[in-house]
C-alpha positions as CSV (number, residue, x, y, z in Angstrom):
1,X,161.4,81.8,58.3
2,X,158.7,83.6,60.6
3,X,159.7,87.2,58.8
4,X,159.2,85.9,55.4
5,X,155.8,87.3,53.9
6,X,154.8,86.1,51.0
7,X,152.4,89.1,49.5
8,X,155.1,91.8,50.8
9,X,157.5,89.9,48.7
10,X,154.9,89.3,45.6
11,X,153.8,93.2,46.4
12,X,157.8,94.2,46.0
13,X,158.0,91.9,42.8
14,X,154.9,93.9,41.0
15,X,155.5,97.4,42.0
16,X,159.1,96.9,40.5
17,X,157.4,95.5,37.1
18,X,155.6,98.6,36.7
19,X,158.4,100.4,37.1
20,X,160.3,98.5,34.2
21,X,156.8,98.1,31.8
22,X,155.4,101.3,32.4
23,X,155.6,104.0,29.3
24,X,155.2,106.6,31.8
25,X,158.1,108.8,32.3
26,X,160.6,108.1,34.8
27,X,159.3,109.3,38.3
28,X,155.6,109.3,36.9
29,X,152.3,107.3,37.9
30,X,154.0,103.7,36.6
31,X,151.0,102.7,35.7
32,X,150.3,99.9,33.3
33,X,147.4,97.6,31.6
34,X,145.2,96.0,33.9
35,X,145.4,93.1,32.1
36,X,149.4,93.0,32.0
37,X,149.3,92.9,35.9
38,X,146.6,90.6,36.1
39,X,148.6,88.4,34.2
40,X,151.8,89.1,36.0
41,X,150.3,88.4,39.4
42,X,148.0,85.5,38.7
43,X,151.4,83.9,37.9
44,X,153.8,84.9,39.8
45,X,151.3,83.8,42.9
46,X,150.7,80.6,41.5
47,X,154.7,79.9,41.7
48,X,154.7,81.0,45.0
49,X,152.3,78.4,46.4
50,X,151.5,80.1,49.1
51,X,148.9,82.2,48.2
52,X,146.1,80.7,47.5
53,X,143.6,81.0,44.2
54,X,140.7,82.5,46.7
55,X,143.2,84.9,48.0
56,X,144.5,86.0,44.0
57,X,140.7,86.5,43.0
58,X,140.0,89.1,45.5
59,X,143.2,91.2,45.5
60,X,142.7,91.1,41.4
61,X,139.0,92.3,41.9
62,X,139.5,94.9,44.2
63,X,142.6,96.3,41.7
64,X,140.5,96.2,38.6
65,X,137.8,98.2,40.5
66,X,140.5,100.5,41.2
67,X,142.0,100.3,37.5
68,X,138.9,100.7,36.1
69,X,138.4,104.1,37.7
70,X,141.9,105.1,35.6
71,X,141.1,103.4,32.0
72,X,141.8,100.4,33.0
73,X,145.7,101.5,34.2
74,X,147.1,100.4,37.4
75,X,149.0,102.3,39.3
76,X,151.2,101.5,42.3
77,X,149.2,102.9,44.7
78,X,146.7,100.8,44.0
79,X,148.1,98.3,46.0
């Protein structure tokens, strides 16, 4: 399907588990552990397939160097 993206769809899937695992208040930062989305992602692209393990690595570096400017919390707009 040429208007299938994979990391739009991934990207859809995170955002909306911040939303559910965050302890923020509803309408706040929805911010959670860097580890707990590190986690998320790594498997949720691994199920996927089609992004590859190269491609996981970098998007998780450049988060944590965004988390780790927020103790270690990542928020949406981080990605």
């Amino acid at each position: 399907i040429s208007w299938w993206n994979p990391l739009q769809s991934l990207l859809s899937s995170m955002k909306q588990a911040c939303e559910i695992l965050t302890r923020d208040p509803e309408g706040g930062a929805a911010r959670i552990p860097y580890e707990t989305f590190s986690f998320l992602y790594s498997y949720l692209a691994s199920i996927d397939g089609e992004i590859s393990a190269t491609e996981t690595k970098a998007f998780l570096h450049e988060i944590k160097e965004k988390a780790d400017k927020h103790s270690g919390m990542v928020l949406v707009r981080h990605f």
